[in-house]
mmJSON file of the N, C-alpha and C atoms, coordinates in Angstrom:
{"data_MODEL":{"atom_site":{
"group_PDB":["ATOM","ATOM","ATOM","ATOM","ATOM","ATOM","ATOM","ATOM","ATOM","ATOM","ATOM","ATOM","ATOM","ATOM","ATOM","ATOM","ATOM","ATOM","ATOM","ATOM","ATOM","ATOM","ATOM","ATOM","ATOM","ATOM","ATOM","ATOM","ATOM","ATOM","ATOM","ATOM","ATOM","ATOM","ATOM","ATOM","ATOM","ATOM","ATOM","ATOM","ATOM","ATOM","ATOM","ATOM","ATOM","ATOM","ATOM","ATOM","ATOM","ATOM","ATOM","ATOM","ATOM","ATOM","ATOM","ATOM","ATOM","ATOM","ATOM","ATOM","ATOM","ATOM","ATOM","ATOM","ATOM","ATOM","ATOM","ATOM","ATOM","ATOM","ATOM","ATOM","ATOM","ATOM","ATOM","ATOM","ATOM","ATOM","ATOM","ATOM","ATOM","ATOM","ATOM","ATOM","ATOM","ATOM","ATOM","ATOM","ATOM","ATOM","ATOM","ATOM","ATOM","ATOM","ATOM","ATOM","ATOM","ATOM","ATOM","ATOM","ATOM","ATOM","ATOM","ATOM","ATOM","ATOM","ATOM","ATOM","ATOM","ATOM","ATOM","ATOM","ATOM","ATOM","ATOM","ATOM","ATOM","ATOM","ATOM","ATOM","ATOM","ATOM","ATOM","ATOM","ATOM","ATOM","ATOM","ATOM","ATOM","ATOM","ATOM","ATOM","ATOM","ATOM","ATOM","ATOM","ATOM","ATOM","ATOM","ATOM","ATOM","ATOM","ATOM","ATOM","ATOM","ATOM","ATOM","ATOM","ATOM","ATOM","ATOM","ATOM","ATOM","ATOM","ATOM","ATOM","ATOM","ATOM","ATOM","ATOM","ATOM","ATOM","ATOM","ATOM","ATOM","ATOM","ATOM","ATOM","ATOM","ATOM","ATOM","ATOM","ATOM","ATOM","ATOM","ATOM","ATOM","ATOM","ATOM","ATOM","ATOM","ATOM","ATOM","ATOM","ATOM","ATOM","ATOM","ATOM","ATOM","ATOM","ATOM","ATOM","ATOM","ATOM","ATOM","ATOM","ATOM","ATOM","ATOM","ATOM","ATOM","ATOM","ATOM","ATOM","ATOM","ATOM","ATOM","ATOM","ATOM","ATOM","ATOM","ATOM","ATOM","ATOM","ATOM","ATOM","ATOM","ATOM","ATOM","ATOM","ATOM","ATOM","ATOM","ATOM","ATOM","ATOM","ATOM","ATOM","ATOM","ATOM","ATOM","ATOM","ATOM","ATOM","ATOM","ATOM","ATOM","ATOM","ATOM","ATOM"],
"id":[1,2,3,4,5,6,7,8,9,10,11,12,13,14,15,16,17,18,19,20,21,22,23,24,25,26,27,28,29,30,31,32,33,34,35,36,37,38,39,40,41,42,43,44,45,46,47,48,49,50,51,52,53,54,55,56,57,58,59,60,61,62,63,64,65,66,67,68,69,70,71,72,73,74,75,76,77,78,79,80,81,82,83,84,85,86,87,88,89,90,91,92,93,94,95,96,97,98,99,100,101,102,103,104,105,106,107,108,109,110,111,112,113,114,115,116,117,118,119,120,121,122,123,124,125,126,127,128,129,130,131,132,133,134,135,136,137,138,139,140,141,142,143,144,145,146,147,148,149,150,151,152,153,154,155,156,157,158,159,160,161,162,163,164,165,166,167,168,169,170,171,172,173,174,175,176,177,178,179,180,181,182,183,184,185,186,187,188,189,190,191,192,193,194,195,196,197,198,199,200,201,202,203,204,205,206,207,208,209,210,211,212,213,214,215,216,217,218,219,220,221,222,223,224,225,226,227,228,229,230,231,232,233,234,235,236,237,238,239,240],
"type_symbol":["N","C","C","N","C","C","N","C","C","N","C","C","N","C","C","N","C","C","N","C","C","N","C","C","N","C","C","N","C","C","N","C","C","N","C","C","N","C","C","N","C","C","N","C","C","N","C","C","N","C","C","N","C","C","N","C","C","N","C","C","N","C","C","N","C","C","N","C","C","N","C","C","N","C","C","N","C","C","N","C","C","N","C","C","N","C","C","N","C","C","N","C","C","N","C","C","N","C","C","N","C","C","N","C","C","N","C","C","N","C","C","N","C","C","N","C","C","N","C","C","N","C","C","N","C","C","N","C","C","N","C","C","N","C","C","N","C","C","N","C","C","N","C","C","N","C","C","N","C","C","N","C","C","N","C","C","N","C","C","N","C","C","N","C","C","N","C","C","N","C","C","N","C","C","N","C","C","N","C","C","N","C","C","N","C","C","N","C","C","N","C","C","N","C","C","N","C","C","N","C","C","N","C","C","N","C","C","N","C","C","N","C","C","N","C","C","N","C","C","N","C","C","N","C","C","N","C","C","N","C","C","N","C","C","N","C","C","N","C","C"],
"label_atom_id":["N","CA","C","N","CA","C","N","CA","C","N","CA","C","N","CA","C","N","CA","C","N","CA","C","N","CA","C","N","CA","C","N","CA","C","N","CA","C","N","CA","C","N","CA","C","N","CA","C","N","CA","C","N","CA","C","N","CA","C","N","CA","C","N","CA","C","N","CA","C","N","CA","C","N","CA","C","N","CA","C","N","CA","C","N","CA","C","N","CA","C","N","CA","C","N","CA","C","N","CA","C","N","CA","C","N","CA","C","N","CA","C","N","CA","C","N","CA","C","N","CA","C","N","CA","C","N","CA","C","N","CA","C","N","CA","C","N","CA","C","N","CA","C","N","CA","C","N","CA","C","N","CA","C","N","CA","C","N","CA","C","N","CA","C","N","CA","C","N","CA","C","N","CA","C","N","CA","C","N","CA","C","N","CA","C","N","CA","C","N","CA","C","N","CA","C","N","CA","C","N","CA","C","N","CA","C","N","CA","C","N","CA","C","N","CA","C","N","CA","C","N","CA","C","N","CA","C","N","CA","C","N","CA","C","N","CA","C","N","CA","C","N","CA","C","N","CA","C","N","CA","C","N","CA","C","N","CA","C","N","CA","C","N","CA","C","N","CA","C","N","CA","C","N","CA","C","N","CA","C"],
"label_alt_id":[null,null,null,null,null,null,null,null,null,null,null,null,null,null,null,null,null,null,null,null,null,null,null,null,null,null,null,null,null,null,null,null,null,null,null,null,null,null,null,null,null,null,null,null,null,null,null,null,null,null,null,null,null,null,null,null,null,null,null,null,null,null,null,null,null,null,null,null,null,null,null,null,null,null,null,null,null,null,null,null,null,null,null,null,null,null,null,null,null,null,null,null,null,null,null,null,null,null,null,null,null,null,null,null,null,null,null,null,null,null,null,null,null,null,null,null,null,null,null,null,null,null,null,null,null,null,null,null,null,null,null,null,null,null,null,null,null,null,null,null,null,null,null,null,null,null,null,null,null,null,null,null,null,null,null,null,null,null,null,null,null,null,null,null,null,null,null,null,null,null,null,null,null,null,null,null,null,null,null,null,null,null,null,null,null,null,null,null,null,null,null,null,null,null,null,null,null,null,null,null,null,null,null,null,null,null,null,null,null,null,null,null,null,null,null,null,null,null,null,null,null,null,null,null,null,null,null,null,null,null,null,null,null,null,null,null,null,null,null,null],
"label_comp_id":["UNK","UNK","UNK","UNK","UNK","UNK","UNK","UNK","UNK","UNK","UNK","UNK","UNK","UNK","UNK","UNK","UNK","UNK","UNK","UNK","UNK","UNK","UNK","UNK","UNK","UNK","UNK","UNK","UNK","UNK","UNK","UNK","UNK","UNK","UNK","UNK","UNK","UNK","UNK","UNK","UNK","UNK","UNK","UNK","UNK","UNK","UNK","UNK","UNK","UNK","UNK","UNK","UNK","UNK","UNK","UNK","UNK","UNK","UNK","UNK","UNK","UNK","UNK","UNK","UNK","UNK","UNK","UNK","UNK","UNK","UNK","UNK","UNK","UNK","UNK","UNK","UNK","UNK","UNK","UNK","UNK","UNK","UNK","UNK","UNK","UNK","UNK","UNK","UNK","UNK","UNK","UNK","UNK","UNK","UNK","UNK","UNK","UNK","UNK","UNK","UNK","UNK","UNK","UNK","UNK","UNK","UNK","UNK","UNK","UNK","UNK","UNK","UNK","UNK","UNK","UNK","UNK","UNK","UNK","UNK","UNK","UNK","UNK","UNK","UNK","UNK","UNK","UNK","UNK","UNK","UNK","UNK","UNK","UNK","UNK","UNK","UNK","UNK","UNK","UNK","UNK","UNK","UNK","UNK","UNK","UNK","UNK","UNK","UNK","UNK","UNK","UNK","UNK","UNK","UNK","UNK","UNK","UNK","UNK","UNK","UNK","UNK","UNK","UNK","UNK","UNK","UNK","UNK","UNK","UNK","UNK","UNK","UNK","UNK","UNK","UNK","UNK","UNK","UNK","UNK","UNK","UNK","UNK","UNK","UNK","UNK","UNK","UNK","UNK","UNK","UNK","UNK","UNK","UNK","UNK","UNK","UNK","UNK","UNK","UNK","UNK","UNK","UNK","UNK","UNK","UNK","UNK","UNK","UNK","UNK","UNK","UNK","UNK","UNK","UNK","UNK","UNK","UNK","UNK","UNK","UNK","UNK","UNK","UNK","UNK","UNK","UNK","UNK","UNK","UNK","UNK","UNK","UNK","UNK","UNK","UNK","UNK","UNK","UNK","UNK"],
"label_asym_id":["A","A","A","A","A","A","A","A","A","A","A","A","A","A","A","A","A","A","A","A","A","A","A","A","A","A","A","A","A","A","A","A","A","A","A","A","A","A","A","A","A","A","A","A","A","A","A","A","A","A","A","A","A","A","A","A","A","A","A","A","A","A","A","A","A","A","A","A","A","A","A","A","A","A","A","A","A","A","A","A","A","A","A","A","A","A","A","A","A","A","A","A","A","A","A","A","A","A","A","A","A","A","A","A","A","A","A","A","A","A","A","A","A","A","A","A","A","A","A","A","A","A","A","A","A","A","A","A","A","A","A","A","A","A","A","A","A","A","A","A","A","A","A","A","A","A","A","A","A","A","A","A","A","A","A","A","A","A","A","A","A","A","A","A","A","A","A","A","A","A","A","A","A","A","A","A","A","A","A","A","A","A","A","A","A","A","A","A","A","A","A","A","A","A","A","A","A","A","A","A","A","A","A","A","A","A","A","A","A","A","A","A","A","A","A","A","A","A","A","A","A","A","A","A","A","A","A","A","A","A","A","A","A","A","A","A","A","A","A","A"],
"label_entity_id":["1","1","1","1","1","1","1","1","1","1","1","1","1","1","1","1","1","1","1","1","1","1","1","1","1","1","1","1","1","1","1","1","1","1","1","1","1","1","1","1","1","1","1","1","1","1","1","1","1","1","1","1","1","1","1","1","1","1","1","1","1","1","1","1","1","1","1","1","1","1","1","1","1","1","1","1","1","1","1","1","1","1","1","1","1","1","1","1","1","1","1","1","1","1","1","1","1","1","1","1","1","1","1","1","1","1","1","1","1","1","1","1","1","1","1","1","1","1","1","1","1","1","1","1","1","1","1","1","1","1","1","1","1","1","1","1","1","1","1","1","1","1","1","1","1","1","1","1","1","1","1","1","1","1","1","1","1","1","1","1","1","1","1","1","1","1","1","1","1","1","1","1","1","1","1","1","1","1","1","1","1","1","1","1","1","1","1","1","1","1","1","1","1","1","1","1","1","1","1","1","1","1","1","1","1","1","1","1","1","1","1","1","1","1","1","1","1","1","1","1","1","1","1","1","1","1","1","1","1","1","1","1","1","1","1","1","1","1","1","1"],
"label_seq_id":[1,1,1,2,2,2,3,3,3,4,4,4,5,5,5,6,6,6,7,7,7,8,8,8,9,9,9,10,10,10,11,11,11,12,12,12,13,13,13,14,14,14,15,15,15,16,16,16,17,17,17,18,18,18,19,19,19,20,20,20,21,21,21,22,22,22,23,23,23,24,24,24,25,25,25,26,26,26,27,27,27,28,28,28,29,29,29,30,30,30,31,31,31,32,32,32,33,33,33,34,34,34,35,35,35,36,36,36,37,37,37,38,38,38,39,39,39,40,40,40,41,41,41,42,42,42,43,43,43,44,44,44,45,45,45,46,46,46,47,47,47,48,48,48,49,49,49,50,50,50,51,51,51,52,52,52,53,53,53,54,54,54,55,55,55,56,56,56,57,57,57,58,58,58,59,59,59,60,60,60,61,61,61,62,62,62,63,63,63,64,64,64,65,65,65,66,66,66,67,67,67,68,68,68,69,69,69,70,70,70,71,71,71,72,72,72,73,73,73,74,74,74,75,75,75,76,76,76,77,77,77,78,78,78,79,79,79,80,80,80],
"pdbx_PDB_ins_code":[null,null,null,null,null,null,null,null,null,null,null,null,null,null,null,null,null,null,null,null,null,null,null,null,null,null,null,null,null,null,null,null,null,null,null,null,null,null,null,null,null,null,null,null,null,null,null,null,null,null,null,null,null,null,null,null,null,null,null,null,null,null,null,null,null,null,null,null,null,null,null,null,null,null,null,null,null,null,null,null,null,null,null,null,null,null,null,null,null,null,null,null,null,null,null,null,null,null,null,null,null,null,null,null,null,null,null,null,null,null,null,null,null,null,null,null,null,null,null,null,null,null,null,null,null,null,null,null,null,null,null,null,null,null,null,null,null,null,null,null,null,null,null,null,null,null,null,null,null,null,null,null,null,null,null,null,null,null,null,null,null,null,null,null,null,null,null,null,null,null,null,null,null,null,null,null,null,null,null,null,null,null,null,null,null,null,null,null,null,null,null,null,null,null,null,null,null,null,null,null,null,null,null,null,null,null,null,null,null,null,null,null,null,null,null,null,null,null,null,null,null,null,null,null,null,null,null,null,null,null,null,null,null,null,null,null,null,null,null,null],
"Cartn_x":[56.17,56.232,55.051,54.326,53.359,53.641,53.573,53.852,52.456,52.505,51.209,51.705,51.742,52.083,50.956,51.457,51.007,52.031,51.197,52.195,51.481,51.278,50.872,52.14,51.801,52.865,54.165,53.708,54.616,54.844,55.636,56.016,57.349,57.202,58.508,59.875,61.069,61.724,61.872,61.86,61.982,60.702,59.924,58.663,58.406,59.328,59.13,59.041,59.593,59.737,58.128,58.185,57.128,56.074,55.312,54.375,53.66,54.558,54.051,54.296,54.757,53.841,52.878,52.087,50.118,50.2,49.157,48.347,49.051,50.138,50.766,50.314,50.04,49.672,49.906,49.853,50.529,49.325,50.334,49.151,48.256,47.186,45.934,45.378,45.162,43.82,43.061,42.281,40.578,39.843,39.931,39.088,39.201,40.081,40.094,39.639,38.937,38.405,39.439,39.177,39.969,40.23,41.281,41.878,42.453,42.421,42.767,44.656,45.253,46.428,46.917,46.187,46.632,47.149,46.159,46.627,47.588,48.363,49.998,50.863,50.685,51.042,50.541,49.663,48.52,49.2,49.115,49.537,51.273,51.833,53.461,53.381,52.624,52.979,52.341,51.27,50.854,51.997,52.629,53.612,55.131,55.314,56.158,56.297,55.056,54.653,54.756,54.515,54.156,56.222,57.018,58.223,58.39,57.669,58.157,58.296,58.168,57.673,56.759,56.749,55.645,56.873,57.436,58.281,57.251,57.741,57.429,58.748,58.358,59.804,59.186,60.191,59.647,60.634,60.514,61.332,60.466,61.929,60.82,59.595,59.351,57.689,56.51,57.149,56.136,56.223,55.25,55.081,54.759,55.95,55.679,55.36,54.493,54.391,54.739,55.868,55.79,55.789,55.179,54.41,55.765,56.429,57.166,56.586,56.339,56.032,57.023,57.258,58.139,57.316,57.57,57.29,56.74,55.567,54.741,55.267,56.154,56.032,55.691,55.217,53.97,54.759,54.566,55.686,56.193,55.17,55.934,56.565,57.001,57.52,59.038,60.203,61.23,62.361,61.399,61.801,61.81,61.204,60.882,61.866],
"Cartn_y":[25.499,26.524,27.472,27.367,29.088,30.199,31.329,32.397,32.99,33.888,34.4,35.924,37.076,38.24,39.186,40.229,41.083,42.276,43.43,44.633,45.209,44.672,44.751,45.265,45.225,45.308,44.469,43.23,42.559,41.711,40.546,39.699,40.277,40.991,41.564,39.882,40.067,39.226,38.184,38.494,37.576,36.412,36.906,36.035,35.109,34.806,34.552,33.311,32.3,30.57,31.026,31.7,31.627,31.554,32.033,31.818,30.828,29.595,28.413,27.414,27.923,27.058,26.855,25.874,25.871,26.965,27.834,28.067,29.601,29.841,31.236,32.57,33.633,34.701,35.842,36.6,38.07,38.537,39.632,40.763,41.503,40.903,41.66,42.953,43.501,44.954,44.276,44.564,44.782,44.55,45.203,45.306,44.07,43.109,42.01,40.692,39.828,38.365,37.62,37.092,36.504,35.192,34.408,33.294,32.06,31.028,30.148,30.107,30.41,30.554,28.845,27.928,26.355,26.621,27.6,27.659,27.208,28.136,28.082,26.415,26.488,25.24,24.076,24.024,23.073,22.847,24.074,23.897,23.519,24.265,23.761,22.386,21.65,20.051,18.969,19.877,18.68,19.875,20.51,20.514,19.654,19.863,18.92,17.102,16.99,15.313,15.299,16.06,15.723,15.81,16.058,16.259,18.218,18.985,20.022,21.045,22.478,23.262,24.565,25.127,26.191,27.379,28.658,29.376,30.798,31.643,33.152,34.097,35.292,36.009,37.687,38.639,40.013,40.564,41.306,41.619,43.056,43.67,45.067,45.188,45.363,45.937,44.989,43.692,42.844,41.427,40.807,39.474,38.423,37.416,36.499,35.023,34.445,33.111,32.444,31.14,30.526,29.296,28.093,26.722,26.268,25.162,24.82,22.8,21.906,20.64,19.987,18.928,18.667,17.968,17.948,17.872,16.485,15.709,14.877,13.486,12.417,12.2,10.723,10.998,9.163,8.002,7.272,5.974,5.546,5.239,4.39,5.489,6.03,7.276,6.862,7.471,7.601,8.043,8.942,10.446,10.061,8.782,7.836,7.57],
"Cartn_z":[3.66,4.673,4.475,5.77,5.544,6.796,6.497,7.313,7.356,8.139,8.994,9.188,9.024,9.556,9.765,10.607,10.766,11.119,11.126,11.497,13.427,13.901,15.584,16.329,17.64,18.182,18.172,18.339,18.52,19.755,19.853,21.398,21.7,23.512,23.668,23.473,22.625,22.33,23.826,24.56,25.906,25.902,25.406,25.614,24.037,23.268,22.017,22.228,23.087,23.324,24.536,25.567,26.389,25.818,24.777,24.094,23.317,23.146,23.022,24.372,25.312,26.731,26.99,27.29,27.622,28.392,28.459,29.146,29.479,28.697,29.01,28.434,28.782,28.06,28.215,27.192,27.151,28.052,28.816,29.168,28.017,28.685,27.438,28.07,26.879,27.086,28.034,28.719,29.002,27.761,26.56,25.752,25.023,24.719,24.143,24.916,24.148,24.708,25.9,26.726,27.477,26.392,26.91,25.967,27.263,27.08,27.878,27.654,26.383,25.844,25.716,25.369,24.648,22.923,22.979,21.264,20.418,20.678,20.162,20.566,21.705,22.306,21.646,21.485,20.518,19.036,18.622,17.009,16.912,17.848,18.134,17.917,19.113,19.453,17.643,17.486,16.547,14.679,15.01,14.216,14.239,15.51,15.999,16.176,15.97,15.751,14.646,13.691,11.882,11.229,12.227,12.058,11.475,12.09,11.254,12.573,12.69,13.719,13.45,14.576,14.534,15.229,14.453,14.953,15.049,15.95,15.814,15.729,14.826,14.749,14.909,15.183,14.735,13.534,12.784,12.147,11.113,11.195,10.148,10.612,11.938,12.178,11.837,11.61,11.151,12.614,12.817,13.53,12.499,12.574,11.692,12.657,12.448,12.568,11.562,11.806,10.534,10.956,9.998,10.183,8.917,9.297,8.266,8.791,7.133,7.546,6.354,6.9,5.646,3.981,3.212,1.79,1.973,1.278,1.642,0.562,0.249,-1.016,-1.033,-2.426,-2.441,-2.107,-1.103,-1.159,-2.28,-3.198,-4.206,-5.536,-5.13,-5.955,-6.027,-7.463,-7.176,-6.022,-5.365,-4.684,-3.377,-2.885,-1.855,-1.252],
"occupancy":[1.0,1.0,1.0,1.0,1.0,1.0,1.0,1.0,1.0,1.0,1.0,1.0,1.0,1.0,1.0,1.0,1.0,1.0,1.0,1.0,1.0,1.0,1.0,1.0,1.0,1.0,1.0,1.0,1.0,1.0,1.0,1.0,1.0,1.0,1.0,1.0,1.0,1.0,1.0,1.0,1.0,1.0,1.0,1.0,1.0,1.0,1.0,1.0,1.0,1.0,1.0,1.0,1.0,1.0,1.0,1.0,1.0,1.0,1.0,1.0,1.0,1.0,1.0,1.0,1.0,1.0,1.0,1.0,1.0,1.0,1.0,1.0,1.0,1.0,1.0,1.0,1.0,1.0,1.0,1.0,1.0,1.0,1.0,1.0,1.0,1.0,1.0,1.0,1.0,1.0,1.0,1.0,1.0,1.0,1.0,1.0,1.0,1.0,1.0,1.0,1.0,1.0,1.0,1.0,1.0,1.0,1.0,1.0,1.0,1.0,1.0,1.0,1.0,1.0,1.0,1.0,1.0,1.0,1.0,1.0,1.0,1.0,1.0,1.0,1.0,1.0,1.0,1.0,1.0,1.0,1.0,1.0,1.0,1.0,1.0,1.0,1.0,1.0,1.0,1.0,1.0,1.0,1.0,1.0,1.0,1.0,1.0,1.0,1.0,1.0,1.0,1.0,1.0,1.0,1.0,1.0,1.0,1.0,1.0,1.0,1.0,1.0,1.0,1.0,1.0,1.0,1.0,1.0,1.0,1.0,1.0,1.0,1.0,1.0,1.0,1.0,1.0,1.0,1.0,1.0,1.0,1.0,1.0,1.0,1.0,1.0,1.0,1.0,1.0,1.0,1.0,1.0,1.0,1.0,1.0,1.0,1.0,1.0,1.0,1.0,1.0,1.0,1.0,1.0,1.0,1.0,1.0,1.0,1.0,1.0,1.0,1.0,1.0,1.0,1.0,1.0,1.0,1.0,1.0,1.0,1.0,1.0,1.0,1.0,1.0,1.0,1.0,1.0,1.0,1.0,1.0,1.0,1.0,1.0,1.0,1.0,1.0,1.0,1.0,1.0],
"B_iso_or_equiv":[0.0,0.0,0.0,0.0,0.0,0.0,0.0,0.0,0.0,0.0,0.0,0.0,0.0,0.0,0.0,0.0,0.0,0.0,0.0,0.0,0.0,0.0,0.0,0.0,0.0,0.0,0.0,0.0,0.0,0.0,0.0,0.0,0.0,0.0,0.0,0.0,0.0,0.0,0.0,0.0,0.0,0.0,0.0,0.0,0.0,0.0,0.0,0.0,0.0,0.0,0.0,0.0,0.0,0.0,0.0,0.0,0.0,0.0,0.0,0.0,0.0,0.0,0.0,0.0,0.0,0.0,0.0,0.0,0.0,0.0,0.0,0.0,0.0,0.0,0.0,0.0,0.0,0.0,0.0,0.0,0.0,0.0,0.0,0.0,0.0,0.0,0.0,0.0,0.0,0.0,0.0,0.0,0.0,0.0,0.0,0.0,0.0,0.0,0.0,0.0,0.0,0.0,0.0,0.0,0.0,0.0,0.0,0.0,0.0,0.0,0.0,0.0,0.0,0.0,0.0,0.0,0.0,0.0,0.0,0.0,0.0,0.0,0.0,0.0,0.0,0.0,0.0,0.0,0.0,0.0,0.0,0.0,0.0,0.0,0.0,0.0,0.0,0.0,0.0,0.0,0.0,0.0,0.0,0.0,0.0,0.0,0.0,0.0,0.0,0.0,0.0,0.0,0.0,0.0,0.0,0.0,0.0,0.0,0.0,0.0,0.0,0.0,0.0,0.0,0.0,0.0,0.0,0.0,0.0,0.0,0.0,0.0,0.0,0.0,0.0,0.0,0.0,0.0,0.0,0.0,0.0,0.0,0.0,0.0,0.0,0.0,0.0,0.0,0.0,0.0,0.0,0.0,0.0,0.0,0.0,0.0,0.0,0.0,0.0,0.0,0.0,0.0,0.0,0.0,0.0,0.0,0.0,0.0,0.0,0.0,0.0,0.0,0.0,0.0,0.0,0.0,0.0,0.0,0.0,0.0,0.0,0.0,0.0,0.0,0.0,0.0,0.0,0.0,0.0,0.0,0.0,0.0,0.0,0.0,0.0,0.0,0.0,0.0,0.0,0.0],
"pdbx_formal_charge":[null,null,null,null,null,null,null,null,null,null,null,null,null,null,null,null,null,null,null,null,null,null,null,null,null,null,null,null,null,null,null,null,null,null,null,null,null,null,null,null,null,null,null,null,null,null,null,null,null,null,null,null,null,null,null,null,null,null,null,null,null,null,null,null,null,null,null,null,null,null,null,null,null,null,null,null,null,null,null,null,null,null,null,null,null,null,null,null,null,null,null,null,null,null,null,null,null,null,null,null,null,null,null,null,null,null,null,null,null,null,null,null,null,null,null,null,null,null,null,null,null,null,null,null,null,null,null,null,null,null,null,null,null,null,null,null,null,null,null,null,null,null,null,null,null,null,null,null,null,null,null,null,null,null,null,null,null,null,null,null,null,null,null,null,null,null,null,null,null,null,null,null,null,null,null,null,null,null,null,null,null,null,null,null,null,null,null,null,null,null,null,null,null,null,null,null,null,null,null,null,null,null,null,null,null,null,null,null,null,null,null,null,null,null,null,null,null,null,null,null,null,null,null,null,null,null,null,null,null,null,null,null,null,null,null,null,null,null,null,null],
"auth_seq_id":[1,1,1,2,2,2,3,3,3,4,4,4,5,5,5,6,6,6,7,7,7,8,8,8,9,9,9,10,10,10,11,11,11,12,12,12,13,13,13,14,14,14,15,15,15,16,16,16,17,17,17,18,18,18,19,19,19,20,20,20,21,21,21,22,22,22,23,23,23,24,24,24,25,25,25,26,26,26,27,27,27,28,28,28,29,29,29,30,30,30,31,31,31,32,32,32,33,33,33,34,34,34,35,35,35,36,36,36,37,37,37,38,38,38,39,39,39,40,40,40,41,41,41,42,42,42,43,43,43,44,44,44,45,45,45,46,46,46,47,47,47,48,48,48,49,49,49,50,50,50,51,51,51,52,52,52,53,53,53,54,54,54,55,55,55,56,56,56,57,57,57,58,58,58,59,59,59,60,60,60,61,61,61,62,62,62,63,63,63,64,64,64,65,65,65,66,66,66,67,67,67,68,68,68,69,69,69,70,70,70,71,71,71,72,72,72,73,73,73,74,74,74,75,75,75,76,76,76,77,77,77,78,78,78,79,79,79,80,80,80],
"auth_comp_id":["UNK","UNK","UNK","UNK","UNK","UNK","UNK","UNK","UNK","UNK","UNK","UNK","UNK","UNK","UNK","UNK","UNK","UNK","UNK","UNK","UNK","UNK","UNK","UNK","UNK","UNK","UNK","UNK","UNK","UNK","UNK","UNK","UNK","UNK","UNK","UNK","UNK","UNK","UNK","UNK","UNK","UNK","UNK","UNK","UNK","UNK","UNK","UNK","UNK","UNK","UNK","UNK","UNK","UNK","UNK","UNK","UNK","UNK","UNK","UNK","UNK","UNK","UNK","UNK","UNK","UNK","UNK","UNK","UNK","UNK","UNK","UNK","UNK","UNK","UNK","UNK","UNK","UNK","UNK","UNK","UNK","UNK","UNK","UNK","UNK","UNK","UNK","UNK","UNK","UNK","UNK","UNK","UNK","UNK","UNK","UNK","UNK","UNK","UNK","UNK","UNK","UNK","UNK","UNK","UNK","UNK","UNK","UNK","UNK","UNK","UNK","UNK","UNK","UNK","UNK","UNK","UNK","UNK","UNK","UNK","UNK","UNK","UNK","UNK","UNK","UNK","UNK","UNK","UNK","UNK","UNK","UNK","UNK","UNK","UNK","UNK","UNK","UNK","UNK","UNK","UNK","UNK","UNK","UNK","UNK","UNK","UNK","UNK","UNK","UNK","UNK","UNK","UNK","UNK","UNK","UNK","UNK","UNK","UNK","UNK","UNK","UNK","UNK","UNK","UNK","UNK","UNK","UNK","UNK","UNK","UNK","UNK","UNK","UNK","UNK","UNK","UNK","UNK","UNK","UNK","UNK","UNK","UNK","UNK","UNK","UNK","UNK","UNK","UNK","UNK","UNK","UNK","UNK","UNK","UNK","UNK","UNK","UNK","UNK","UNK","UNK","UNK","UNK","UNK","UNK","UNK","UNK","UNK","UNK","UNK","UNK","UNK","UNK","UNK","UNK","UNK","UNK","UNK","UNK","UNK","UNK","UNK","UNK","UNK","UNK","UNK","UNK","UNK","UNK","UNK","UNK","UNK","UNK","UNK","UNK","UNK","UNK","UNK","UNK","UNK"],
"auth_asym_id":["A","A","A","A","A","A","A","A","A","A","A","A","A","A","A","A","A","A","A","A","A","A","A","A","A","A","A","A","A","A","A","A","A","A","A","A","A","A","A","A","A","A","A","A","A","A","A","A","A","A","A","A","A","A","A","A","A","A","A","A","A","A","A","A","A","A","A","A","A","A","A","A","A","A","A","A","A","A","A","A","A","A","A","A","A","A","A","A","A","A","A","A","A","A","A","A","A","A","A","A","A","A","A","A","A","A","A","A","A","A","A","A","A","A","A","A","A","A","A","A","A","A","A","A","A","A","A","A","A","A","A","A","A","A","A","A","A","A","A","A","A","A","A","A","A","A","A","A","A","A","A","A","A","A","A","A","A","A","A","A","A","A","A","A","A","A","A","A","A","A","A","A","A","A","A","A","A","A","A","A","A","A","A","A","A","A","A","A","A","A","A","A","A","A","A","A","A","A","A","A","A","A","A","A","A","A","A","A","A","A","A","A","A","A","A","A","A","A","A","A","A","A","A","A","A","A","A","A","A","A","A","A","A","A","A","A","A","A","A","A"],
"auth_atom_id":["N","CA","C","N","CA","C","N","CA","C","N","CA","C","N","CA","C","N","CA","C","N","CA","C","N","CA","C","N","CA","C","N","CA","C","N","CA","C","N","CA","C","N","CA","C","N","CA","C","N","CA","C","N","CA","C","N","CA","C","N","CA","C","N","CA","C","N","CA","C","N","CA","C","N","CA","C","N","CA","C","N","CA","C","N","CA","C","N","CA","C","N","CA","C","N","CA","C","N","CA","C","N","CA","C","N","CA","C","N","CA","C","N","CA","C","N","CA","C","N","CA","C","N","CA","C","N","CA","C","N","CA","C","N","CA","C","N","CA","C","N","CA","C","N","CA","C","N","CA","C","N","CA","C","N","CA","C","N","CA","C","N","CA","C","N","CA","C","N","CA","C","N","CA","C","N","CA","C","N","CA","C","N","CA","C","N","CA","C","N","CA","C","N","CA","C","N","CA","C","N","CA","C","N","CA","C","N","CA","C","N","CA","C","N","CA","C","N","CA","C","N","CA","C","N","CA","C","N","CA","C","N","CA","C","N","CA","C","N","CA","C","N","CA","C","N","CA","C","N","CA","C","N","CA","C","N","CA","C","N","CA","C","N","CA","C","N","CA","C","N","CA","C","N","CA","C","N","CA","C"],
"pdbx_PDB_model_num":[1,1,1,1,1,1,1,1,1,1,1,1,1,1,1,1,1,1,1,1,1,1,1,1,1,1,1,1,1,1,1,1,1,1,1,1,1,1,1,1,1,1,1,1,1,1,1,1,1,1,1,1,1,1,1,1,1,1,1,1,1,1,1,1,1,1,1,1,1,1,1,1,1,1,1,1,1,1,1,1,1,1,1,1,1,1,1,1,1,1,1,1,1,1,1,1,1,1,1,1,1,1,1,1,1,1,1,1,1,1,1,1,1,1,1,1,1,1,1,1,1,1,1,1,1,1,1,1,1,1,1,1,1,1,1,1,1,1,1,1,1,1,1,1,1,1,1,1,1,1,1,1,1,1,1,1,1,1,1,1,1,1,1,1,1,1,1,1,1,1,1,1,1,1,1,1,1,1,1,1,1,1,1,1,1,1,1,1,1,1,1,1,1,1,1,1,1,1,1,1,1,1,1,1,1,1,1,1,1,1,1,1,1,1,1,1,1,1,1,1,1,1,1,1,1,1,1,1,1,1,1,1,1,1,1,1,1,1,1,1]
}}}
């Protein structure tokens, strides 16, 4: 598992699944880069092929992204 945080605003909770749709995006400043918004969507799907996912949460003032993949183990291993 890796997490990603920050202390930002935040995704209002309604928009927490909307944000990994292609091409969806928060209302931005003016002052920030425009974005096509595949991103998220992107990293979702090829988390989701590898069997794992790509979640976002808010909690305590913090934005967490978290990437969870499952544990990798050598074929010819016991653990196999």
């Amino acid at each position: 598992m890796l997490q990603v945080g920050d202390n930002g605003p935040g995704v209002p909770r309604s928009e927490w699944e909307r944000i990994f749709q292609p091409y969806h995006r928060l209302n931005q400043p003016t002052t920030q880069t425009e974005s096509v918004g595949i991103g998220l969507s992107v990293a979702r799907q090829l988390a989701q092929l590898m069997s794992g996912d790509l979640t976002y949460r808010h909690e305590r003032g913090w934005s967490i992204f978290e990437l969870t993949l499952p544990a990798w183990v050598q074929p010819d291993s016991p653990e196999a």
